[in-house]
Phi, psi and omega in degrees: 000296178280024173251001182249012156227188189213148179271153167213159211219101179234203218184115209211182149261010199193145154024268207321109190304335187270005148286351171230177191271174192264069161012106162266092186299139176087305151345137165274005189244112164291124171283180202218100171285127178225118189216182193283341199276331203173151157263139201223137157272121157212170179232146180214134185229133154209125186262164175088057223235153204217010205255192184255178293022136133261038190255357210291165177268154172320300191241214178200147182305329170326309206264002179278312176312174170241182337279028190301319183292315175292312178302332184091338191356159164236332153209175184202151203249123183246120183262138161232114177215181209233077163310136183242017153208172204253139189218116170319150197262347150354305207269331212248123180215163193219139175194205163288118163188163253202134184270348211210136237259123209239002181311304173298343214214051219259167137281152173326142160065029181279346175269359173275321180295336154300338166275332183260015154269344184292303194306313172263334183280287201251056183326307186262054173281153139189148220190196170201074184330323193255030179272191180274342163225084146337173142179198180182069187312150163217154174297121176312319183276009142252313162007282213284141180274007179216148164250103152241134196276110168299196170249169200242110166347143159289161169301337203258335231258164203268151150270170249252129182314164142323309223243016173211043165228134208287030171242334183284147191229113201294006167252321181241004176096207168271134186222113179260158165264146148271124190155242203186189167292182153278343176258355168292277194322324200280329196283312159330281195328310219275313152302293184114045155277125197290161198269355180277183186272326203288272169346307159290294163332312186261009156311299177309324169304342182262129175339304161314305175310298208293355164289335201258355175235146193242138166294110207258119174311136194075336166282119191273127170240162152253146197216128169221143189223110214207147162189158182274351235251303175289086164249119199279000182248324173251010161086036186227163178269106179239079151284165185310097175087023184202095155243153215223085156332118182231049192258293193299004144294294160035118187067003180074011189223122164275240180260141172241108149319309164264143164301148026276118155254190221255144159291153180291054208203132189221128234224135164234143205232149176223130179183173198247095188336291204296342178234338195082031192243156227251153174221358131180188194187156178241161171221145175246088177279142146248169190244149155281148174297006186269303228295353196272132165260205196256010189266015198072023185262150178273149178280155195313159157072029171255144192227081190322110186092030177292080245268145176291325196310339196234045192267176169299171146296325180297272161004275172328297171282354166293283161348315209247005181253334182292320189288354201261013173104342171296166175248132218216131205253163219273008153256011161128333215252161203275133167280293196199163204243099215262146182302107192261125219260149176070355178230156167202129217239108200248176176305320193304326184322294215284005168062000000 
């Protein structure tokens, strides 16, 4: 099943894929998002990463650190941005969501796996699978697994380059600590926000703190969000005593004979709750390995995040022998049907 695709990693202020740059995951040089909301650096490391670019490296010296090298991480969204007006920290939440409605088509055991990412992931995610544009949110400032607060800009004065702000590592990218600048620490103190990560996090959980603190226009934070749970290579959820395949998911939708069907996408989003306005998103697309060309560029009339309902019919069963695991030969038609271990895919899949 995850050998008839490829990964690509992009990156925007907004939805639209053809709006946004292409990630060089794994790489130390971040790209740089800029909107009227905020200016953002980010890095996305993934290891054991197989995707595009193909120039991109496997890993990254990041997962050598701690506590990633203990932990195991598999990936990580590392962020530095800017506000450019002040946001509650209530209002500013980063998850998961969805254009289409995933109520049918939830996979087996997701409320036990939901219950053990609050536990382990996340405590304050919380959302609503069964509206018609899902999602699932968490507050950023308990959300993220690392905070460091900067010190706050003049009105006049730029922020501080990437590559001469003491979180960049000219190997591994932005590597935050949790705390701050010196005047970011002071700033911790002065909210009462605890100095460990642990701490902050269940500060943030409760509504009140986060009512009494803003994310402050001019002031630069850093942020990272890691975990071991997520594998991007074989498409699986591996919580503590539970995994949950999510390839024939993907997007929250499984595989359908009839439109509407789910696009290749799986999407993290920072934004601001209270106007609804999105301030930047990663998007994790996959491709069949047909649609590639061999410098890695997608071939023409290939689109990223393409809902399948409006592909050719040719198209559509390349799609659907690929999710079920074929190996599908570059006319369309399946060469031979190779076994995927630990998944198995009956009529019942296919509606």
């Amino acid at each position: 099943m995850a050998h008839n695709y490829i990964l690509q990693v992009t990156a925007g202020s907004e939805y639209d894929i053809t709006k946004h740059q292409i990630v060089p995951v794994n790489e130390p040089e971040p790209i740089t998002i800029d909107s009227e909301h905020m200016s953002v650096d980010l890095n996305v490391r993934i290891q054991s990463y197989r995707g595009l670019p193909y120039t991109s490296p496997s890993t990254s010296p990041y997962f050598d650190l701690p506590p990633h090298d203990k932990n195991k991480d598999q990936y990580s969204i590392a962020f530095r941005f800017t506000p450019k007006s002040s946001i509650s920290a209530n209002d500013l939440v980063f998850g998961n969501d969805f254009d289409h409605p995933i109520r049918d088509r939830l996979p087996p055991g997701f409320s036990t796996a939901f219950k053990i990412v609050k536990w382990v992931v996340d405590p304050g995610l919380d959302g609503d699978v069964y509206a018609d544009k899902p999602y699932l949110y968490g507050p950023a400032a308990s959300s993220v697994n690392v905070l460091f607060v900067g010190d706050k800009n003049d009105e006049n004065e730029e922020v501080e380059k990437v590559e001469d702000d003491e979180n960049w590592d000219e190997d591994a990218g932005l590597v935050f600590e949790e705390g701050g600048e010196e005047e970011g620490v002071e700033s911790r103190k002065e909210a009462g926000i605890p100095d460990t990560m642990a701490g902050r996090k269940k500060h943030f959980l409760s509504e009140e703190n986060r009512n009494t603190w803003d994310w402050e226009e001019g002031r630069t934070y850093g942020c990272d969000f890691f975990n071991p749970y997520l594998d991007f290579n074989d498409f699986a959820l591996r919580l503590p005593g539970f995994t949950l395949p999510i390839m024939k998911y993907w997007d929250g939708q499984g595989l359908s004979k009839e439109p509407p069907k789910r696009s290749h996408t799986l999407r993290y989003v920072l934004k601001n709750r209270a106007t609804d306005t999105v301030l930047f998103c990663v998007l994790f697309t996959l491709y069949l390995k047909e649609d590639i060309n061999e410098d890695g560029t997608l071939k023409d009339g290939i689109e990223g995040g393409k809902p399948i309902a409006n592909m050719s019919e040719d198209d559509k069963r390349k799609h659907e022998r690929a999710k079920n695991g074929q190996v599908v030969s570059g006319d369309g038609e399946k060469e031979n049907v190779k076994e995927v271990v630990g998944l198995e895919t009956t009529e019942d899949d296919l509606d």
